[in-house]
N, C-alpha and C positions, 0 to 999 in steps of 0.2 A: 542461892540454892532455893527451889521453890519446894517445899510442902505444903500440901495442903491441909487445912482441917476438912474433918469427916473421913478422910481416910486411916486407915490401918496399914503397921511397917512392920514386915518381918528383920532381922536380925540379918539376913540374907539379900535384903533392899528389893524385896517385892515390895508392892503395895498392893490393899484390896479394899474394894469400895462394893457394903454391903446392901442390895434392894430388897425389901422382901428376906427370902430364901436364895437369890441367884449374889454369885460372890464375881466381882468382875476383877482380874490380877492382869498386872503390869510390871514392869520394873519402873521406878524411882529415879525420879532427877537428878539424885546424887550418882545412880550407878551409872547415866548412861554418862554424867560426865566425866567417872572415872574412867569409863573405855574409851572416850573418844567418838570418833565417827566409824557407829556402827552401818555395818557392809551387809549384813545376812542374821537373819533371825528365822530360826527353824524350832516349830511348834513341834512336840512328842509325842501330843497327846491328840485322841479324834473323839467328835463328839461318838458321844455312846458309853465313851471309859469313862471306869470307875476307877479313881484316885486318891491316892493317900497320901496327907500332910505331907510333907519333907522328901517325897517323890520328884523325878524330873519331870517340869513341864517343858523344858526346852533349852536353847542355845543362842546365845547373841554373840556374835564375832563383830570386831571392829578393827582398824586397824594398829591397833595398839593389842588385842588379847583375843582369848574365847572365855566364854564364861557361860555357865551351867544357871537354868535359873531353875530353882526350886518352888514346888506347891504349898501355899504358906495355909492351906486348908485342905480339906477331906470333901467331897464329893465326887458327882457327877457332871462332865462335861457335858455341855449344853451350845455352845456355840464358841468355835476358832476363829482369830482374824486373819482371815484368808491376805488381805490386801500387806499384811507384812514381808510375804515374800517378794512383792514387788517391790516395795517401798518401805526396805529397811529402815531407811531415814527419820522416816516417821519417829522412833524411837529417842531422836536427838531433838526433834521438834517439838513434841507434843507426847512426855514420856506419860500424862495423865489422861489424855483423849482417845486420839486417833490411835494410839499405839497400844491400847490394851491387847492382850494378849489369848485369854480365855475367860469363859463366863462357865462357871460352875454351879451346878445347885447344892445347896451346902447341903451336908449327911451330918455334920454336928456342928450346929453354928457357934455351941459355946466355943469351940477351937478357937475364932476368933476374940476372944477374951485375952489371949495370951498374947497375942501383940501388940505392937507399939501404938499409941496415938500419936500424930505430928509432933507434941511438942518433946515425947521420950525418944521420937526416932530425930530428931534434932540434935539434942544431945549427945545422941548415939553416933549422928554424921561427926558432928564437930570432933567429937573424939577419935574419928579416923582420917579426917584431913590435914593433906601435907605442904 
C-alpha cells in the first residue's frame, strides 16, 4: 500500500496535497484497491463552485462497487480532470498523479489541520484491511 509523506488523508480515503492556497484531492491507494478496477469516475463539481468540506465531489464505480467521494476541505474549484472520464483507469495506476481529481483554492486552510498525515492514515488502513 503506498502512502505518501506530505500528503493529508481524510477518514473517508481522500487524499490532499497542499500548494500555496490551491488544495489538489484524489482518492488513495488503499481505496482504489478496495474497489478494484475502477470503470468510470464522474466529477460533481465545475470549476466556479463553491464547496463545502464533507460535500460531494464525485463517484468512482468499479467493478466490484460505487462509491461516493467526499470534499475533505472547503473552497473554490479552480480546475477538474477532465481526462478522468476517458481514462478511469488512471485511478488504479497512479491513484497520486495522473488521477487527481480537483484542485481547490482553499476558503480555510486550517480545515486541513484535521486530517490525517501518512503515518495516522496508515494506521487508520491497517485497521480496516481484511
Amino acid at each position: 500500500m503506498n502512502i505518501p509523506a506530505g500528503f493529508k488523508f481524510a477518514a473517508t480515503d481522500e487524499w490532499v496535497r497542499v500548494e500555496g492556497t490551491i488544495a489538489t484531492i484524489g482518492i488513495s491507494d488503499f481505496a482504489q484497491d478496495q474497489l478494484s478496477d475502477v470503470v468510470f469516475v464522474e466529477i460533481a463539481v465545475s470549476v466556479g463552485d463553491s464547496v463545502t468540506k464533507g460535500g460531494l465531489l464525485g463517484t468512482v464505480e468499479s467493478v466490484k462497487a460505487a462509491s461516493d467521494i467526499n470534499l475533505p476541505v472547503s473552497g473554490k474549484v479552480v480546475e477538474t480532470n477532465e481526462s478522468l472520464s476517458d481514462t478511469p483507469e488512471l485511478v488504479n495506476s497512479d491513484p497520486y498523479g495522473k488521477a487527481w481529481m480537483v484542485k481547490i483554492e482553499l476558503s480555510n486552510p486550517a480545515e486541513v489541520n484535521d486530517l490525517m498525515d501518512d503515518k495516522a492514515y496508515g494506521v487508520n488502513c491497517a485497521g480496516r484491511e481484511h
